[in-house]
Structures are given as C-alpha cells and as structure tokens.
PDB file of N, CA, C and O in Angstrom:
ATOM      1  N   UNK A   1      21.135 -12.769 -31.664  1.00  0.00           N
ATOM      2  CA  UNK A   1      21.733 -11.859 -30.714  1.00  0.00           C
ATOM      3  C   UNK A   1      21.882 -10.487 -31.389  1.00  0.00           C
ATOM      4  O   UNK A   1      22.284 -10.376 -32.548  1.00  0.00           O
ATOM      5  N   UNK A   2      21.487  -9.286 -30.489  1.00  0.00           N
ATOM      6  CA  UNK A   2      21.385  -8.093 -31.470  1.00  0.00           C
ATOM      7  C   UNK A   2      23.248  -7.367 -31.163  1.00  0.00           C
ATOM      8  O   UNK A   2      24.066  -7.369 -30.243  1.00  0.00           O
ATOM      9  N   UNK A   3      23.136  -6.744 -32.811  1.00  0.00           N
ATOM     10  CA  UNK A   3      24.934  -6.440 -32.425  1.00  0.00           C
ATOM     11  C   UNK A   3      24.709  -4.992 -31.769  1.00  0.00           C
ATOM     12  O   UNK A   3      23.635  -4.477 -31.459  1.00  0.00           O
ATOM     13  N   UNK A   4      25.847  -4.537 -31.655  1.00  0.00           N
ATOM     14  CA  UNK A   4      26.201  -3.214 -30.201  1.00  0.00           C
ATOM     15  C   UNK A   4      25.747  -2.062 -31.172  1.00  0.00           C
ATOM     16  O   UNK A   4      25.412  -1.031 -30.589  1.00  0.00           O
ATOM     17  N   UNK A   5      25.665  -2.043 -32.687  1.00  0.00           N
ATOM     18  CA  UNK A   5      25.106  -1.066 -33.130  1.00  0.00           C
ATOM     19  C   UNK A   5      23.716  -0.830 -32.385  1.00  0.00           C
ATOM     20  O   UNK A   5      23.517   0.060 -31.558  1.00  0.00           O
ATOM     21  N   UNK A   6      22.709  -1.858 -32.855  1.00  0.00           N
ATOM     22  CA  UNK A   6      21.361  -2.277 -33.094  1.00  0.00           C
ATOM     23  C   UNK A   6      21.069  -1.380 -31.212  1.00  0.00           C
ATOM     24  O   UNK A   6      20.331  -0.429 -30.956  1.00  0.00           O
ATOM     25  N   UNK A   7      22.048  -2.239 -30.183  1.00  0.00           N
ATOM     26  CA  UNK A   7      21.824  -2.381 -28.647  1.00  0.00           C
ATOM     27  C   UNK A   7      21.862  -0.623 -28.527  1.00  0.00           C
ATOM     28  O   UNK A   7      21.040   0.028 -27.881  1.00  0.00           O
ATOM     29  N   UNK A   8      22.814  -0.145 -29.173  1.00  0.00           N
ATOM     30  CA  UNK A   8      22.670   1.548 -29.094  1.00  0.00           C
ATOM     31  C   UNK A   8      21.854   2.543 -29.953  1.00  0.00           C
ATOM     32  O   UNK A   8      21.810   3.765 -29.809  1.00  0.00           O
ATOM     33  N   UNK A   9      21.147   1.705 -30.975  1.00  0.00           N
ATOM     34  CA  UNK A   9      19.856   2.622 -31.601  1.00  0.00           C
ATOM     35  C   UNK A   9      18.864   2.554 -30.394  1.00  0.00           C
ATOM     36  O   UNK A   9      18.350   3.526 -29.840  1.00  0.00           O
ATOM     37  N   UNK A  10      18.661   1.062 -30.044  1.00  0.00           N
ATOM     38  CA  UNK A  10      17.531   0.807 -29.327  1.00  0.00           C
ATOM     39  C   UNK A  10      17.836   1.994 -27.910  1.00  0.00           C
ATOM     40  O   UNK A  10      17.046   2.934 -27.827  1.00  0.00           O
ATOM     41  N   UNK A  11      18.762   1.911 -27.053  1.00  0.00           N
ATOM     42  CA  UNK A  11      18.985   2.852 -26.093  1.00  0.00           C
ATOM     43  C   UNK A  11      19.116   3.940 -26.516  1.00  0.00           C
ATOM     44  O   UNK A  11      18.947   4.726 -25.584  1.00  0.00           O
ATOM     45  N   UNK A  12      19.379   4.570 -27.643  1.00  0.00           N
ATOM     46  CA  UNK A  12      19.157   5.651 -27.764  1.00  0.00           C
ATOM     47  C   UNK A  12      17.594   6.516 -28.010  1.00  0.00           C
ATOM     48  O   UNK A  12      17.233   7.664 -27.753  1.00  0.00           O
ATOM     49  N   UNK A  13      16.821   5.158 -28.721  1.00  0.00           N
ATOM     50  CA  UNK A  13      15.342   5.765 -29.087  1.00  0.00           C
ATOM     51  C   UNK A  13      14.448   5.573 -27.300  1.00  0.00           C
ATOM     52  O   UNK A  13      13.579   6.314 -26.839  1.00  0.00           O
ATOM     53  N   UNK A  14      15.013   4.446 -26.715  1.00  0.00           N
ATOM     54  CA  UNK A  14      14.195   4.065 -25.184  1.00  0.00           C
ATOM     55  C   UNK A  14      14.712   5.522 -24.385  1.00  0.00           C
ATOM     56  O   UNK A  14      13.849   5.941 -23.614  1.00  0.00           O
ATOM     57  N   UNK A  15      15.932   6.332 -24.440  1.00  0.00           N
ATOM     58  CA  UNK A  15      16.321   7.469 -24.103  1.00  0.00           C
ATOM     59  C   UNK A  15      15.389   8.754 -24.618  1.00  0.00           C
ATOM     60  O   UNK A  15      14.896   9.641 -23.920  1.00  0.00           O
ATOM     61  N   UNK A  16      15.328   8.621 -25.675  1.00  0.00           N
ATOM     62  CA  UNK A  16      14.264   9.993 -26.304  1.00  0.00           C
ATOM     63  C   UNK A  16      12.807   9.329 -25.516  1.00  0.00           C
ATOM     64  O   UNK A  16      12.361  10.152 -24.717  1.00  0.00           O
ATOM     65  N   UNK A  17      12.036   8.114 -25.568  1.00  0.00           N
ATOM     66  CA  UNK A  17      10.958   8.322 -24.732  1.00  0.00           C
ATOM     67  C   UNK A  17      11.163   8.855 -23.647  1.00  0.00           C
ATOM     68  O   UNK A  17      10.446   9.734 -23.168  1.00  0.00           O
ATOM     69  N   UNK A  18      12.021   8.455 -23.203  1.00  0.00           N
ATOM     70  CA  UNK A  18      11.951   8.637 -21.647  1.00  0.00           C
ATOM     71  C   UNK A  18      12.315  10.306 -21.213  1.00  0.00           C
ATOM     72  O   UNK A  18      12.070  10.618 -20.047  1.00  0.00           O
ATOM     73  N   UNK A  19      12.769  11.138 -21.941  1.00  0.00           N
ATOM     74  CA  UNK A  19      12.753  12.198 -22.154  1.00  0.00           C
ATOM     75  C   UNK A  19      11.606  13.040 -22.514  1.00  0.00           C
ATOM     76  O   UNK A  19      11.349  14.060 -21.874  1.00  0.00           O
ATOM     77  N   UNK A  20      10.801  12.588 -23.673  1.00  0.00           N
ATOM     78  CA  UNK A  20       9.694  12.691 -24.062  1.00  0.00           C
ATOM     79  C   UNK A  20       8.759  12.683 -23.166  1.00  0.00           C
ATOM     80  O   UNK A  20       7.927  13.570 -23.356  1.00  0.00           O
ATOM     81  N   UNK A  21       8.510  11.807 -21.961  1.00  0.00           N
ATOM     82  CA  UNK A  21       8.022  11.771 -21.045  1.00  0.00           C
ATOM     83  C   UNK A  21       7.858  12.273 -19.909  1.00  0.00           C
ATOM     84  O   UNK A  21       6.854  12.225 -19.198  1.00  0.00           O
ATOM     85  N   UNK A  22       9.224  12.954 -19.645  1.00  0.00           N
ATOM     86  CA  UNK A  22       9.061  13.329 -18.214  1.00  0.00           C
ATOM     87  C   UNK A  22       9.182  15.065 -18.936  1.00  0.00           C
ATOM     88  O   UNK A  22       9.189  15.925 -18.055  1.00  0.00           O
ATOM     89  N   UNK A  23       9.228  15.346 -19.684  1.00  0.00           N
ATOM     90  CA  UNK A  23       8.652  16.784 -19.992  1.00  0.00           C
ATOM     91  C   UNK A  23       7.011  17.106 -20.386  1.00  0.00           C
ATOM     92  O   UNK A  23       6.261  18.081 -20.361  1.00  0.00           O
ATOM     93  N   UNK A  24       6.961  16.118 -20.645  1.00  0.00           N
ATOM     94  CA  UNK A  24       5.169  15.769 -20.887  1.00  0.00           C
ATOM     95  C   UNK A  24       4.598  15.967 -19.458  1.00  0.00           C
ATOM     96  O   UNK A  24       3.783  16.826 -19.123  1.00  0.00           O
ATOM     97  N   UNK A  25       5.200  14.967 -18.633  1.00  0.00           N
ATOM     98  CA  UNK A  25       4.955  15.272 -16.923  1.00  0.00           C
ATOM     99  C   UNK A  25       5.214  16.887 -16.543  1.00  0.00           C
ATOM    100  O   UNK A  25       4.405  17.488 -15.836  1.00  0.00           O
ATOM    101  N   UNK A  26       6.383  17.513 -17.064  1.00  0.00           N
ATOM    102  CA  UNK A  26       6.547  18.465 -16.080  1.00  0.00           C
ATOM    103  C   UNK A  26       5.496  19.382 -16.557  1.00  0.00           C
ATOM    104  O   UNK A  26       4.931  20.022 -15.670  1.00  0.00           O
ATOM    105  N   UNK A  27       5.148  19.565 -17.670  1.00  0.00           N
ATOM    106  CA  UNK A  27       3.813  20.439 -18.412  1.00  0.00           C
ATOM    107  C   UNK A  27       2.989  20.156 -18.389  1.00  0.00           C
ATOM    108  O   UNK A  27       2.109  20.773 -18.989  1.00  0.00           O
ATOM    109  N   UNK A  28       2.688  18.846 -17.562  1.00  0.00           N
ATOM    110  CA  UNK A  28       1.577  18.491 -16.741  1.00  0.00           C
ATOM    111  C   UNK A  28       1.358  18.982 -15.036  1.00  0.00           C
ATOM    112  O   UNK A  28       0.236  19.400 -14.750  1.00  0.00           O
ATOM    113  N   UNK A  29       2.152  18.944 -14.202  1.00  0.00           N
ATOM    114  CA  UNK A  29       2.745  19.665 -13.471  1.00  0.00           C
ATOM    115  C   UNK A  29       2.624  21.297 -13.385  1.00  0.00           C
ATOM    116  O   UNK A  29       2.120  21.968 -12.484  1.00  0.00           O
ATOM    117  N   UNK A  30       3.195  21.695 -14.508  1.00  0.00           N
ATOM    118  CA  UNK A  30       2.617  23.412 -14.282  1.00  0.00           C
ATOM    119  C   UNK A  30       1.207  23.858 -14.622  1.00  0.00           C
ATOM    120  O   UNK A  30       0.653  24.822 -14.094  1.00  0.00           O
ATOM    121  N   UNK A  31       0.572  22.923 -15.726  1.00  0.00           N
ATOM    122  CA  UNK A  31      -0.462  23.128 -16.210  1.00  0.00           C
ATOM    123  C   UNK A  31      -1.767  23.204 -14.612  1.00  0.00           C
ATOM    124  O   UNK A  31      -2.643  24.014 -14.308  1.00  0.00           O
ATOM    125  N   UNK A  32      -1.217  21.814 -13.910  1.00  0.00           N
ATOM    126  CA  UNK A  32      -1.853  21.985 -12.708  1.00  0.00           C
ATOM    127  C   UNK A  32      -1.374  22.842 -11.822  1.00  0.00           C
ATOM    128  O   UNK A  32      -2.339  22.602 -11.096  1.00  0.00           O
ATOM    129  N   UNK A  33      -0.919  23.435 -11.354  1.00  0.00           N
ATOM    130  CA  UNK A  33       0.029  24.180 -10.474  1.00  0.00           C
ATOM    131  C   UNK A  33      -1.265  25.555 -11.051  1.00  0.00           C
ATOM    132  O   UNK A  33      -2.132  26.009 -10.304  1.00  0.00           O
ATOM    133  N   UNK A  34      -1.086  25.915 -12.308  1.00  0.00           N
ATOM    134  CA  UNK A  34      -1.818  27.163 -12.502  1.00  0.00           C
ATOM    135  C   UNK A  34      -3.306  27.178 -12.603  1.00  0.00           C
ATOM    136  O   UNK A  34      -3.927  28.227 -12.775  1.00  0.00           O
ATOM    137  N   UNK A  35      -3.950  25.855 -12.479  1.00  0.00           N
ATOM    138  CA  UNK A  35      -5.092  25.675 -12.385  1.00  0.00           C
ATOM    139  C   UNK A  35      -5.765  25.499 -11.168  1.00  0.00           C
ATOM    140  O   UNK A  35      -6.989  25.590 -11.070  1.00  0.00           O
ATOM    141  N   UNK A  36      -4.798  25.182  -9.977  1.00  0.00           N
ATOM    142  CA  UNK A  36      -5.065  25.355  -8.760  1.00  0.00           C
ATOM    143  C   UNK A  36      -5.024  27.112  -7.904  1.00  0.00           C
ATOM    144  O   UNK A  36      -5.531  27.821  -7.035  1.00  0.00           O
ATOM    145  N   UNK A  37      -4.126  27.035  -8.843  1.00  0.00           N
ATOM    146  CA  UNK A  37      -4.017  28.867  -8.427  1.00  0.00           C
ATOM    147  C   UNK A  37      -5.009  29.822  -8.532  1.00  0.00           C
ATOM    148  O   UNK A  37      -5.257  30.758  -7.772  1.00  0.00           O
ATOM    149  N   UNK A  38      -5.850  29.298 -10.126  1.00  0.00           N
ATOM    150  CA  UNK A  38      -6.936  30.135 -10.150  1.00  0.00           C
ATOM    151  C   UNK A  38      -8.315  29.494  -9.398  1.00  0.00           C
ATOM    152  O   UNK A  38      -9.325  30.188  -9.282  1.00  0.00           O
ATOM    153  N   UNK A  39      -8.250  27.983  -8.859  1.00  0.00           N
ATOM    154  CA  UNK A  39      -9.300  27.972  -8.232  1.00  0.00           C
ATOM    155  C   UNK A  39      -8.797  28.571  -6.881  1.00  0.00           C
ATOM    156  O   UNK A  39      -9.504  29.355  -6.248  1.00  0.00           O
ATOM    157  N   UNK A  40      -7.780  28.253  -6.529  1.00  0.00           N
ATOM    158  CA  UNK A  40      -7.802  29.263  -5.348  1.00  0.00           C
ATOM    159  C   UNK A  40      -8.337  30.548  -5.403  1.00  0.00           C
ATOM    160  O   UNK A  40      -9.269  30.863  -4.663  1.00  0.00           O
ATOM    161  N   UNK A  41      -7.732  31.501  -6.389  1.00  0.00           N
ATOM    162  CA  UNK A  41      -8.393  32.734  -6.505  1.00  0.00           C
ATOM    163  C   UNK A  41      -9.469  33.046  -6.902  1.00  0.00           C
ATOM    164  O   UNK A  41      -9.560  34.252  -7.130  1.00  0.00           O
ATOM    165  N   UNK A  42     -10.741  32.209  -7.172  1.00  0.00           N
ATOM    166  CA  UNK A  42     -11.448  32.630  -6.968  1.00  0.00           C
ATOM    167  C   UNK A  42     -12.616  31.612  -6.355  1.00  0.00           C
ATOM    168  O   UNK A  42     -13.670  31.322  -6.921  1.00  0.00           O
ATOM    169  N   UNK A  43     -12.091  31.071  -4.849  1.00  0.00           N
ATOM    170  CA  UNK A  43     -12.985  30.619  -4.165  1.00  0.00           C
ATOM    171  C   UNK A  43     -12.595  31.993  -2.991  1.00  0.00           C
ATOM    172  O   UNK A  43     -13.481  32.345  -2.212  1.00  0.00           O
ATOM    173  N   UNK A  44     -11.406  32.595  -2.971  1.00  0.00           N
ATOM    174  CA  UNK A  44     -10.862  33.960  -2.253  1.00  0.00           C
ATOM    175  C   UNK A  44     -11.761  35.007  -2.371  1.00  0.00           C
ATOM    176  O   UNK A  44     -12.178  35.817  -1.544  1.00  0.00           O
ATOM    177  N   UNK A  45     -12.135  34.733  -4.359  1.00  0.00           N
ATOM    178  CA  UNK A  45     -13.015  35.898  -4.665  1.00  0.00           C
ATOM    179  C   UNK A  45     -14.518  35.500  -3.638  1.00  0.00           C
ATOM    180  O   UNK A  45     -15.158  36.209  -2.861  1.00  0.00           O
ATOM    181  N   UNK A  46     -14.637  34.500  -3.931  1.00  0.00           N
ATOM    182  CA  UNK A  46     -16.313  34.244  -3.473  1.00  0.00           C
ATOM    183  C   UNK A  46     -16.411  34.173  -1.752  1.00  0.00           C
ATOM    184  O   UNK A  46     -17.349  34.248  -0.958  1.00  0.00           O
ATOM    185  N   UNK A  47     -15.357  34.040  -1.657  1.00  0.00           N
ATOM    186  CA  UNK A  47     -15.844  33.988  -0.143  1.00  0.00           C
ATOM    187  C   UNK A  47     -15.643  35.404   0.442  1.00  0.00           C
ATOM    188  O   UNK A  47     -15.879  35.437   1.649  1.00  0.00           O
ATOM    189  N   UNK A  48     -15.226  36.717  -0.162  1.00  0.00           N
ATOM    190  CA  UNK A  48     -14.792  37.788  -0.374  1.00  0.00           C
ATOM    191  C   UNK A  48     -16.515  38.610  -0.336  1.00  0.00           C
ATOM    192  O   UNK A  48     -17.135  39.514   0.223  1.00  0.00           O
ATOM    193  N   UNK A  49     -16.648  37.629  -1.270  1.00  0.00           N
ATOM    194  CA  UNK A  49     -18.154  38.563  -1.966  1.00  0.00           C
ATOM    195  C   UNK A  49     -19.310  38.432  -1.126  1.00  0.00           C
ATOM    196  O   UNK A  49     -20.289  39.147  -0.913  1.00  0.00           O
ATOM    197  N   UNK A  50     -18.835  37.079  -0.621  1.00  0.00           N
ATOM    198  CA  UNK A  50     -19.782  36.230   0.138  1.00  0.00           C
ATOM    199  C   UNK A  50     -20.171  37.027   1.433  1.00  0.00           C
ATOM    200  O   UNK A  50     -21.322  37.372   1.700  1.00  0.00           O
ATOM    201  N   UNK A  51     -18.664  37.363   2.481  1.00  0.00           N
ATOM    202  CA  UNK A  51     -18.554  38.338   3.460  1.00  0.00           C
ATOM    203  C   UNK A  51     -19.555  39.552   3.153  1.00  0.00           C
ATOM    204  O   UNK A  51     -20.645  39.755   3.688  1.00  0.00           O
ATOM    205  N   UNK A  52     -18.906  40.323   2.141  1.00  0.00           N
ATOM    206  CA  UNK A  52     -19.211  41.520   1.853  1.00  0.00           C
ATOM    207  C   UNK A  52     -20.914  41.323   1.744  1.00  0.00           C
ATOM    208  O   UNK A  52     -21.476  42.303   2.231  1.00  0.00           O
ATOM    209  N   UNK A  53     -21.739  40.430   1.292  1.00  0.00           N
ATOM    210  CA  UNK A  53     -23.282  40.463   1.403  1.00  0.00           C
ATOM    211  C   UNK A  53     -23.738  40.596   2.457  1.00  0.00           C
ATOM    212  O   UNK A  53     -24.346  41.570   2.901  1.00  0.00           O
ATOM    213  N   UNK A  54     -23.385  39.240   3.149  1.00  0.00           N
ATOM    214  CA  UNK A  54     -23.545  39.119   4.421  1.00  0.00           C
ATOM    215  C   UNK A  54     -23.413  40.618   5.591  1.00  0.00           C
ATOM    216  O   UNK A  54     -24.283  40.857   6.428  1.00  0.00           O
ATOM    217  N   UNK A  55     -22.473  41.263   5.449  1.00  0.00           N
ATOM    218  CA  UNK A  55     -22.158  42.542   5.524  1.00  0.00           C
ATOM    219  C   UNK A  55     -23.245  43.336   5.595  1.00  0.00           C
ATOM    220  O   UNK A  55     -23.896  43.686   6.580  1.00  0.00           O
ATOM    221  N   UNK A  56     -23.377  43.589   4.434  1.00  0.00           N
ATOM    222  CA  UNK A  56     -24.750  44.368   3.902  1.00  0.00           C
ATOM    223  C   UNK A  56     -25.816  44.172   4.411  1.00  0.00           C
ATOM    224  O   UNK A  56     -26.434  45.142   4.851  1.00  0.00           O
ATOM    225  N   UNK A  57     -26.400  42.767   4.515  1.00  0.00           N
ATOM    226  CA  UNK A  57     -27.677  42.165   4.635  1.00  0.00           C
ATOM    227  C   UNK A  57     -27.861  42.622   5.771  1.00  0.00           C
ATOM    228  O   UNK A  57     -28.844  43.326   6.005  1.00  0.00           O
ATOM    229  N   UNK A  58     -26.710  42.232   6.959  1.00  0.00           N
ATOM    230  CA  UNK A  58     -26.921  42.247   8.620  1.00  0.00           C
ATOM    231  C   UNK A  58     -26.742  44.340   8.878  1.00  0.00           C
ATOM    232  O   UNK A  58     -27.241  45.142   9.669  1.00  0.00           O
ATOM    233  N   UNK A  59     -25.790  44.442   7.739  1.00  0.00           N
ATOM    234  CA  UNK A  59     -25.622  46.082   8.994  1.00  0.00           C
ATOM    235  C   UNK A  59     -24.501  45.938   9.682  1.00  0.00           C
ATOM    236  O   UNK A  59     -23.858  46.978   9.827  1.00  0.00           O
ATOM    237  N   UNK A  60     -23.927  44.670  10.300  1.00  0.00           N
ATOM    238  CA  UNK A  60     -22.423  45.109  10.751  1.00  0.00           C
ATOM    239  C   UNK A  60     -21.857  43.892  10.778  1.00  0.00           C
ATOM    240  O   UNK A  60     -22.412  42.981  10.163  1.00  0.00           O
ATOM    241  N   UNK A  61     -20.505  43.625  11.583  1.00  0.00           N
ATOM    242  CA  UNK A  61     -19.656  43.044  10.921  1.00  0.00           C
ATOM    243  C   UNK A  61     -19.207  41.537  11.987  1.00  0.00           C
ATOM    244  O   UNK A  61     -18.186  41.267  12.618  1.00  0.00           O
ATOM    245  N   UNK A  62     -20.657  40.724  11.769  1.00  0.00           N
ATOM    246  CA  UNK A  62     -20.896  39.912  12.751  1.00  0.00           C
ATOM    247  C   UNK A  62     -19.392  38.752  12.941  1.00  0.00           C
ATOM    248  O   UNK A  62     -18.347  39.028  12.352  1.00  0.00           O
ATOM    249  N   UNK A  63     -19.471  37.918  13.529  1.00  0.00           N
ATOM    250  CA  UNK A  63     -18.475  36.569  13.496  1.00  0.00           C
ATOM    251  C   UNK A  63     -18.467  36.089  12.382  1.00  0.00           C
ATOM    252  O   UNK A  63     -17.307  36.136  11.971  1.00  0.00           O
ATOM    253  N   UNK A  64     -19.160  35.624  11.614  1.00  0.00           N
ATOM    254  CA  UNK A  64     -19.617  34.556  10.512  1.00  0.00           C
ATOM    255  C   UNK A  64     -18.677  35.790   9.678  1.00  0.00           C
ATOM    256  O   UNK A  64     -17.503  35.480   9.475  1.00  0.00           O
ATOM    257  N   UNK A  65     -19.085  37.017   9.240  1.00  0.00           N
ATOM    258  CA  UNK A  65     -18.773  37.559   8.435  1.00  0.00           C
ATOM    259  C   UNK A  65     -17.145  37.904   8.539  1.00  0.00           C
ATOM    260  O   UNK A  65     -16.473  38.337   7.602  1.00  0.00           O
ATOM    261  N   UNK A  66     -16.834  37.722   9.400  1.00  0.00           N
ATOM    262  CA  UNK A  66     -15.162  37.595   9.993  1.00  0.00           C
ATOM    263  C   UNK A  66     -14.717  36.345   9.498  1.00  0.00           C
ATOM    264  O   UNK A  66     -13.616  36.228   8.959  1.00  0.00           O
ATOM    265  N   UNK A  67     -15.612  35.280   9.666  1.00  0.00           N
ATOM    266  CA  UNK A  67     -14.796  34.094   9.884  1.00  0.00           C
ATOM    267  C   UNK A  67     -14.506  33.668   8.125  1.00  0.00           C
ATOM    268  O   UNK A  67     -13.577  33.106   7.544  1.00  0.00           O
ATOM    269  N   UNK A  68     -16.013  34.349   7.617  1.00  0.00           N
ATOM    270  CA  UNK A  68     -15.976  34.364   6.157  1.00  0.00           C
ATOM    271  C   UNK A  68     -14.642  34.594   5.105  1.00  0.00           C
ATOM    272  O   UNK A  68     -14.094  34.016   4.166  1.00  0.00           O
ATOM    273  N   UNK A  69     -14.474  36.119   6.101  1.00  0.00           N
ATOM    274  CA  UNK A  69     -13.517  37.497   5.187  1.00  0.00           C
ATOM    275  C   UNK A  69     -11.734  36.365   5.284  1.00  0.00           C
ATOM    276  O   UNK A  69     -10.855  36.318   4.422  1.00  0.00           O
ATOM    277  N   UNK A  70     -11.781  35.561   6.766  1.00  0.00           N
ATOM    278  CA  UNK A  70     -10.715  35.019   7.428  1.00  0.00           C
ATOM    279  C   UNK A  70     -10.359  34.043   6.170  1.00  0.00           C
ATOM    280  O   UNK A  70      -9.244  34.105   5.651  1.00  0.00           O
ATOM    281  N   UNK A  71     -11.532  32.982   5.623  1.00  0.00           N
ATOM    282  CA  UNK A  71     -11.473  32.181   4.852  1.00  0.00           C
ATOM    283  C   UNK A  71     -10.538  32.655   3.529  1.00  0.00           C
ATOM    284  O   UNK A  71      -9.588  32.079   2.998  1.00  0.00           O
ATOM    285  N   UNK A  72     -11.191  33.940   3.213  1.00  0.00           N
ATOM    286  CA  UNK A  72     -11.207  34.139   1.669  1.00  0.00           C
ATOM    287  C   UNK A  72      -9.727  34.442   1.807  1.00  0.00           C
ATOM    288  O   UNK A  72      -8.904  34.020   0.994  1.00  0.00           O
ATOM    289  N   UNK A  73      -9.454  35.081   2.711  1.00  0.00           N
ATOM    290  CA  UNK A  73      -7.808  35.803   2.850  1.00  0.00           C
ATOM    291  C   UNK A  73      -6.816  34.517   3.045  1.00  0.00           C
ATOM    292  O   UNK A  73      -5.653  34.707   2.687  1.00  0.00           O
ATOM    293  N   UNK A  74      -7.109  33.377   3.512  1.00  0.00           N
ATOM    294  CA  UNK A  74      -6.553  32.245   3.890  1.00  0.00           C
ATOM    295  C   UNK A  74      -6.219  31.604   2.375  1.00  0.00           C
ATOM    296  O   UNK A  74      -5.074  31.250   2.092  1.00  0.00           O
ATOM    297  N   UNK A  75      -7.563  31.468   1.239  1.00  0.00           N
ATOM    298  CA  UNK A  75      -7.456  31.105   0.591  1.00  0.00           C
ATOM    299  C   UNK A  75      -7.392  29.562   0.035  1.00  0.00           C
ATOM    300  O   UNK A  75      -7.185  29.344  -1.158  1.00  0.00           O
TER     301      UNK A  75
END
C-alpha cells in the first residue's frame, strides 16, 4: 500500500503532466490559428490577382470577375 507521502509525489508529478499538456495544446492551437490566417491571406491574395487578370484579359469588369474580386474579399 503506497503511504500519503508517495500518493502526493505521484499527484503532484500526474499534475505537472497534465499541465505540461494542455499548454502544449494551447501552442498548438495558436500555432494553427496563425497558419490558417495566412492561408486565408493569401488565397484573398490569389483570388485578388486572379480578378485583376481576368480584368485585363477581357477589358471590363464582367460577373466572373465580380464574383472572383467577391471571393477574395470574403476570404
């Protein structure tokens, strides 16, 4: 039978994992958070650029190229 010392090392070290862990999560968490941000910004960029060719190519500023510009701003 383990004595009440032993029972409070053990809860104290099962406490530091579990700590250990969910900060591991949360910097997992932002790490994604800012990696979604930049694919957002630059599928914004491309569909941005994308418009703007399209633009060019035609001469004016058809539906598609609206619906394009709509996308990128949506994000």
């Amino acid at each position: 039978m383990p004595t009440k010392a032993e029972l409070e090392e053990e809860n104290a070290e099962l406490r530091q994992r579990l700590e250990d862990t969910q900060a591991t999560d949360s910097d997992a968490d932002s790490d994604g958070d800012a990696r979604a941000e930049g694919y957002r910004q630059g599928y914004a960029a491309a569909a941005a650029a994308a418009a703007d060719l399209l633009h060019q190519a035609s001469g004016k500023n058809s539906p598609t190229v609206k619906r394009i510009r709509a996308l990128g701003e949506a994000g």
